[in-house]
C-alpha positions in Angstrom: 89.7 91.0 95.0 88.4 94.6 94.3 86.5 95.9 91.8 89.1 97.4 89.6 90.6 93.8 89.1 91.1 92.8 86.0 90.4 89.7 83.9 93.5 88.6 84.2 94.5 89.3 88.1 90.9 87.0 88.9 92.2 84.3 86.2 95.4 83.9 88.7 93.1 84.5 91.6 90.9 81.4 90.8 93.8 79.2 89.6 95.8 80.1 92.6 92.6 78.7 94.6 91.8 75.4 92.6 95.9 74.3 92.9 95.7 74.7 96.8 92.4 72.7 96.5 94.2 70.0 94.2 97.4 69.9 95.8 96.9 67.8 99.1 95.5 65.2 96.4 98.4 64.9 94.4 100.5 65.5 97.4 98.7 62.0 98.4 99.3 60.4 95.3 102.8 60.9 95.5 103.1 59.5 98.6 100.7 56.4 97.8 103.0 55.3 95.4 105.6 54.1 97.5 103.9 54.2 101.3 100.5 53.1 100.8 96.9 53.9 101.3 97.8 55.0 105.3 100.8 57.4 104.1 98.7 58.9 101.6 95.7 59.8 103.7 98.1 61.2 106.5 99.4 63.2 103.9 96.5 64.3 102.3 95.2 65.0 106.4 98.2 67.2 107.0 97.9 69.4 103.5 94.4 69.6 103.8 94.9 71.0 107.1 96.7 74.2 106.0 95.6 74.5 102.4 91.6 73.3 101.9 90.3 76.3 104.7 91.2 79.2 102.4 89.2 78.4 99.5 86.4 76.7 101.0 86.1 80.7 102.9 86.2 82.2 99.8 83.6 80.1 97.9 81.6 80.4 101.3 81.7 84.5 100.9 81.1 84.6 97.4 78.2 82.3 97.9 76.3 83.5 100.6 78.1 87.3 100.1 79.5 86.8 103.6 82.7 89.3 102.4 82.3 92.2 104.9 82.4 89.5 107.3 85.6 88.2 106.3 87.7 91.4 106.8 90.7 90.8 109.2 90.3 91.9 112.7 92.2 94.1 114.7 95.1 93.0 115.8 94.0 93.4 119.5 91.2 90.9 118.5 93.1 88.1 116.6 94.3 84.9 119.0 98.2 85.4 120.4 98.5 81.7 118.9 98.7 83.4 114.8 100.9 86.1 116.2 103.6 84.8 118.2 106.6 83.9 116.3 107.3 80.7 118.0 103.6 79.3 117.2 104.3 80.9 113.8 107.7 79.1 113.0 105.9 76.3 113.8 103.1 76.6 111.1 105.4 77.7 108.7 107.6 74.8 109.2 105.1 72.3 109.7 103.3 73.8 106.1 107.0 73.3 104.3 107.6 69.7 106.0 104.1 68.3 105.0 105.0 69.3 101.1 108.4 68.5 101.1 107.1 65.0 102.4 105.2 64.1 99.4 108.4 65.5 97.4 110.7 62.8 99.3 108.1 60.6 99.2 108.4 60.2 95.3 112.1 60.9 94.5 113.4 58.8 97.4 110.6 56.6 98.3 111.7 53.3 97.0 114.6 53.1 99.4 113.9 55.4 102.3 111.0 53.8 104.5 108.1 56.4 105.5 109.9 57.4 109.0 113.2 58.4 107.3 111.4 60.4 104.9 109.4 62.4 107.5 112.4 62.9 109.9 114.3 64.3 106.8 110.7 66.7 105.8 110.7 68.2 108.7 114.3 68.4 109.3 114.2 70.2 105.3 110.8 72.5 106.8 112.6 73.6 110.0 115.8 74.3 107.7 113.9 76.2 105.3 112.2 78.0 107.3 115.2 79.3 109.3 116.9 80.4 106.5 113.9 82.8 105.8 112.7 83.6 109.2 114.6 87.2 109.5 112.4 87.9 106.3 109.6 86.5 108.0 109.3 88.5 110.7 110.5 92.0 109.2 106.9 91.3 106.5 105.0 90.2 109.6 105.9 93.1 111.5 105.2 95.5 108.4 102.4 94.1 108.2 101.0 94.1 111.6 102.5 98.1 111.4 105.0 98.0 113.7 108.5 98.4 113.8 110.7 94.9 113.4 112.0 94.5 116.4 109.1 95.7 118.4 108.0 92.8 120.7 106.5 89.6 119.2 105.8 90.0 115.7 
């Protein structure tokens, strides 16, 4: 957030931040209702796992005013794991299976037992996310600053 934001743009900012803390909960919940207390928490293990990091840094810099810290290193600097696209497929798809999990979970839930409705999650994530992986990689690659077919992106 800069200081020219405006009211609005750090309204979004913060309610964009308490939804990715609430969601592994109600992702949970979801998956309670038909799976159990086990389901849920392996659930609420794997969202928490990609969503709960993010805003616990940014209450942590605003808190302790740890910001200038938090800028993004070079790219020379950052772990190969984040930047090569097989690792980052894999993220991505993993991110996508554990939410469409909870989704399954609910609508299908009373008739699909919990094994059938991971297989089909992360059959869903991996589908998902190679319908959009071209994208992926052309934004990763601008945003890395190189060209889109230049090496791992």
């Amino acid at each position: 957030m800069t200081h020219d934001s405006t009211a609005g743009e750090r309204w979004r900012i913060r309610l964009g931040q308490l939804l990715l803390v609430l969601f592994p909960l109600l992702a949970a919940a979801m998956v309670r209702v038909h799976y159990g207390w086990w389901w849920a928490l392996a659930e609420l293990i794997a969202c928490a796992a990609w969503a709960w990091p993010l805003p616990i840094l940014a209450l942590v810099a605003r808190v302790t005013g740890w910001r200038a810290r938090m800028s993004r290193p070079p790219v020379s600097a950052r772990p190969p794991v984040f930047t090569h696209p097989r690792w980052m497929f894999a993220i991505f798809a993993w991110v996508l299976a554990s939410a469409f999990f909870s989704i399954i979970a609910l609508l299908a839930g009373a008739f699909l037992p919990p094994v059938a409705a991971a297989a089909i999650a992360v059959a869903a994530g991996l589908l998902v996310m190679a319908a959009v992986w071209p994208a992926q990689r052309r934004y990763t690659a601008m945003m890395l600053g190189r060209p889109p077919g230049d090496g791992p992106a």
